[in-house]
C-alpha positions as CSV (number, residue, x, y, z in Angstrom):
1,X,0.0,0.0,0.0
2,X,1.3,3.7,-1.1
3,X,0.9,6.4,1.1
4,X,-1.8,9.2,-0.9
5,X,-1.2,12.5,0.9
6,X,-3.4,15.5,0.0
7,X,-1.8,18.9,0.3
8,X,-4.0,22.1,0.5
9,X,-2.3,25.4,-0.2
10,X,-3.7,28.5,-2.2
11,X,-0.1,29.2,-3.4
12,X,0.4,27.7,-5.9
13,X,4.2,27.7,-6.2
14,X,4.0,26.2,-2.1
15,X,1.6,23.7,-3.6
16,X,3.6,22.4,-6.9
17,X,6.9,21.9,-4.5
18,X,5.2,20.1,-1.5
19,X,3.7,18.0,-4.1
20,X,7.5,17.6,-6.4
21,X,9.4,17.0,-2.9
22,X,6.4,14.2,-1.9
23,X,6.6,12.7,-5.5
24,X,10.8,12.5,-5.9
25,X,10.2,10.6,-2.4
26,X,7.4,8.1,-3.5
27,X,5.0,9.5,-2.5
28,X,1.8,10.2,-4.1
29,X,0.1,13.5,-3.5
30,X,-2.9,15.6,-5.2
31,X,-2.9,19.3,-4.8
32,X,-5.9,21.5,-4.0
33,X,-5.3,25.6,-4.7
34,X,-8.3,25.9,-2.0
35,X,-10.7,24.4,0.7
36,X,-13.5,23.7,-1.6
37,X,-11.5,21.8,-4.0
38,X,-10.2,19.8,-1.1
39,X,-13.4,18.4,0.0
40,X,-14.5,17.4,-3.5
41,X,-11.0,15.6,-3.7
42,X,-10.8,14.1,-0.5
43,X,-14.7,12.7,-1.1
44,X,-13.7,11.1,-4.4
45,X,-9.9,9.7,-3.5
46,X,-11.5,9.1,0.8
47,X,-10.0,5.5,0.8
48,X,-6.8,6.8,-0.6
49,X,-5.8,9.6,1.5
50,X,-3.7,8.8,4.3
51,X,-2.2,12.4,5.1
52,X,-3.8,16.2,4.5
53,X,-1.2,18.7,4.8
54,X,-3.5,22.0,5.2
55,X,-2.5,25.7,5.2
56,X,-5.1,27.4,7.5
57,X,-5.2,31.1,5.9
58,X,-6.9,30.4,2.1
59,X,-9.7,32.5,0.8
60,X,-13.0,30.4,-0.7
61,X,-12.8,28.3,2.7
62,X,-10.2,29.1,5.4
63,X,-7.9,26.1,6.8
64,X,-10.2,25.8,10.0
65,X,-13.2,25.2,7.7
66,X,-11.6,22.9,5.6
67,X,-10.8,21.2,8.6
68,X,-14.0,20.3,10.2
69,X,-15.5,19.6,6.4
70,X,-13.3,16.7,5.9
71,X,-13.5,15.6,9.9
């Protein structure tokens, strides 16, 4: 079993090298630019995600609100 981790950050130069450093490691990761995104991605890949990494200050949906839509 691989490890999925979904990183969450509205910047998206923070998001494409979380995602590069997680990938050259194998690891697989999907990127969300904001909260909303994130909850559509972590309903469709639920029973793949093992990690979020979340930044808490986004616009659309802050980090906090992210945070209890995917608890």
């Amino acid at each position: 079993m691989k490890i999925r981790v979904l990183v969450v950050d509205d910047e998206p130069s923070v998001c494409e090298a979380v995602l590069d450093v997680l990938e050259l490691n194998g690891i697989r990761a999907i990127g969300a630019n904001d909260g909303q995104t994130a909850v559509e991605l972590y309903k469709r890949f639920r029973d793949d995600i093992n990690l979020v990494l979340l930044d808490l200050s986004m616009p659309v949906m802050d980090g906090e609100a992210t945070y209890r839509a995917l608890k």
